[in-house]
C-alpha positions in Angstrom: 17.2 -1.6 -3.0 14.9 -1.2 0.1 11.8 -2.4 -1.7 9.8 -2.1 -5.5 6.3 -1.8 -6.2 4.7 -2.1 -9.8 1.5 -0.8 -10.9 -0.6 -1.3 -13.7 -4.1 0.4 -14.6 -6.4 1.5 -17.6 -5.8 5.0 -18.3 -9.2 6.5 -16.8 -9.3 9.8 -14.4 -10.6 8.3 -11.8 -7.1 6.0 -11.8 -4.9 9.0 -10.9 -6.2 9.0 -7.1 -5.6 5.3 -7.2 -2.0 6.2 -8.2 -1.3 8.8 -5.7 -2.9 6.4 -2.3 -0.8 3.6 -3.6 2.3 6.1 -4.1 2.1 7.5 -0.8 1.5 4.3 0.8 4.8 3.4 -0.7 6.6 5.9 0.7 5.0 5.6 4.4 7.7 3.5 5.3 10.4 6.3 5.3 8.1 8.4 7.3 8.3 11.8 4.9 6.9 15.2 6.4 3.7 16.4 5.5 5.2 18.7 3.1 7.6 15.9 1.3 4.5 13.7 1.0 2.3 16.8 -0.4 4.7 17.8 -3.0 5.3 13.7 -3.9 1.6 13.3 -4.5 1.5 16.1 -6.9 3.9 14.7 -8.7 2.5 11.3 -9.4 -1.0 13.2 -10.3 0.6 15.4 -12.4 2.6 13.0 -14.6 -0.7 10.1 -14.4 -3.3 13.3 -15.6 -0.4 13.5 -18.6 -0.7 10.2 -19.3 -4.3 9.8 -19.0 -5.1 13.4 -20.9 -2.3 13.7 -23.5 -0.7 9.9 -24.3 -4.3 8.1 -24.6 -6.5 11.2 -24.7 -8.9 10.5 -22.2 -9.8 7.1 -24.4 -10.4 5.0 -21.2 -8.4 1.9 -23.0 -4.8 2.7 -22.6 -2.1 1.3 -19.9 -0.2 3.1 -17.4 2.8 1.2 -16.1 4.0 3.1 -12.7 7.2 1.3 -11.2 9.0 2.5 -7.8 12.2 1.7 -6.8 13.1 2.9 -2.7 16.6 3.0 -1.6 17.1 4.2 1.8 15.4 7.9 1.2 15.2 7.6 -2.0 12.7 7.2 -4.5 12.8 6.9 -8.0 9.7 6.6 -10.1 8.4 5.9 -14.0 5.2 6.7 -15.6 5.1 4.9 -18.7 2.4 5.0 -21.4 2.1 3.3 -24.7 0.1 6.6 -26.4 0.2 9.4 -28.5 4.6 10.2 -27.4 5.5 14.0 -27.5 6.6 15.1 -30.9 9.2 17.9 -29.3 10.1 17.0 -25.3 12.1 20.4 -25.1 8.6 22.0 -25.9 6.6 20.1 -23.5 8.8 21.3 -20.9 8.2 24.9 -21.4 6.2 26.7 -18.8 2.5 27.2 -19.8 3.0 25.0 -23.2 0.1 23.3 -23.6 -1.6 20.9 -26.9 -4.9 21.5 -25.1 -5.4 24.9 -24.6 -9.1 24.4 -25.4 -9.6 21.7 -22.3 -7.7 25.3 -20.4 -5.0 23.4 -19.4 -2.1 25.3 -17.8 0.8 23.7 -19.3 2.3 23.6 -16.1 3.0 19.9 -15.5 6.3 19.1 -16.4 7.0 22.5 -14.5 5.8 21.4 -11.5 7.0 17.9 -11.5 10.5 19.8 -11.9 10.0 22.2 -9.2 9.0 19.3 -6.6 11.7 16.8 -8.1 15.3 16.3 -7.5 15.3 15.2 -11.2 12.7 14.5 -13.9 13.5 12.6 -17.2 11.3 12.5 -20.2 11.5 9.9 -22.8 9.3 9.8 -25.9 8.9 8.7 -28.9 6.0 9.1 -31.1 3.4 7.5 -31.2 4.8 4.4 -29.3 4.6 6.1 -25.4 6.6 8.0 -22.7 8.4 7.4 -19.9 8.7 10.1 -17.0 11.5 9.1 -14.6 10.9 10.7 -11.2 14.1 11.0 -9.0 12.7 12.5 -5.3 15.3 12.2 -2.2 13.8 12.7 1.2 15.2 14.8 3.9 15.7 12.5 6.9 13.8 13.5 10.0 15.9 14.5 13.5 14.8 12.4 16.6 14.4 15.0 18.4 11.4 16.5 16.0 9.8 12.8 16.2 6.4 13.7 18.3 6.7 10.3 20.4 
């Protein structure tokens, strides 16, 4: 392992841009393109707003638990929360499900965090919390693109 990072913070929205900066701070050490480090930062604010919306609610009280793990170009990170869990994860994955349609939420999270992921694991249990496992590899960069 290259280097770890924990984070711990009450579950309020404001949190989630704390989570991304800290994220992509993490990762500034492997130097990932703009894109990579675009598509990484969605990630972490998509799986923190779930935390923050659908485990606690938007209560303001809760704990989110992020821990990152870097090997070489690889990162692998978990959300955890100690809320609400998700009754049916299979469900949750569907594109546009959503618990909250009247907050007109897409229902695209888990969709997204799949489509900019290498591999996403859910684990949930009801209510005692989830844990979203985020598995993201980064394309190393040629020398000769490096702008010296």
């Amino acid at each position: 392992m290259d280097n770890e990072i924990t984070l711990s913070f009450i579950a309020k929205s404001e949190n989630e841009a704390l989570a991304r900066m800290v994220m992509s701070s993490f990762i500034a050490a492997i130097d990932p393109t703009i894109e990579e480090l675009s598509e990484f930062k969605t990630v972490i604010s998509e799986a923190v707003t779930n935390a923050i919306v659908h485990g606690y609610e938007e209560d303001g009280v809760g704990k989110i638990e992020i821990h990152a793990q870097r090997v070489d170009r690889e990162i692998i990170v978990s959300i955890v929360d100690y809320g609400r869990g998700i009754r049916d994860v299979s469900q949750a994955r569907e594109p546009l499900f959503t618990t909250k349609p009247e907050q007109e939420r897409s229902g695209m999270g888990f969709t997204i965090m799949e489509s900019f992921s290498d591999d996403v694991e859910i684990y949930s249990i009801p209510d005692r919390g989830t844990t979203v496992t985020i598995t993201k590899r980064f394309v190393p960069i040629q020398e000769s693109s490096r702008i010296v």
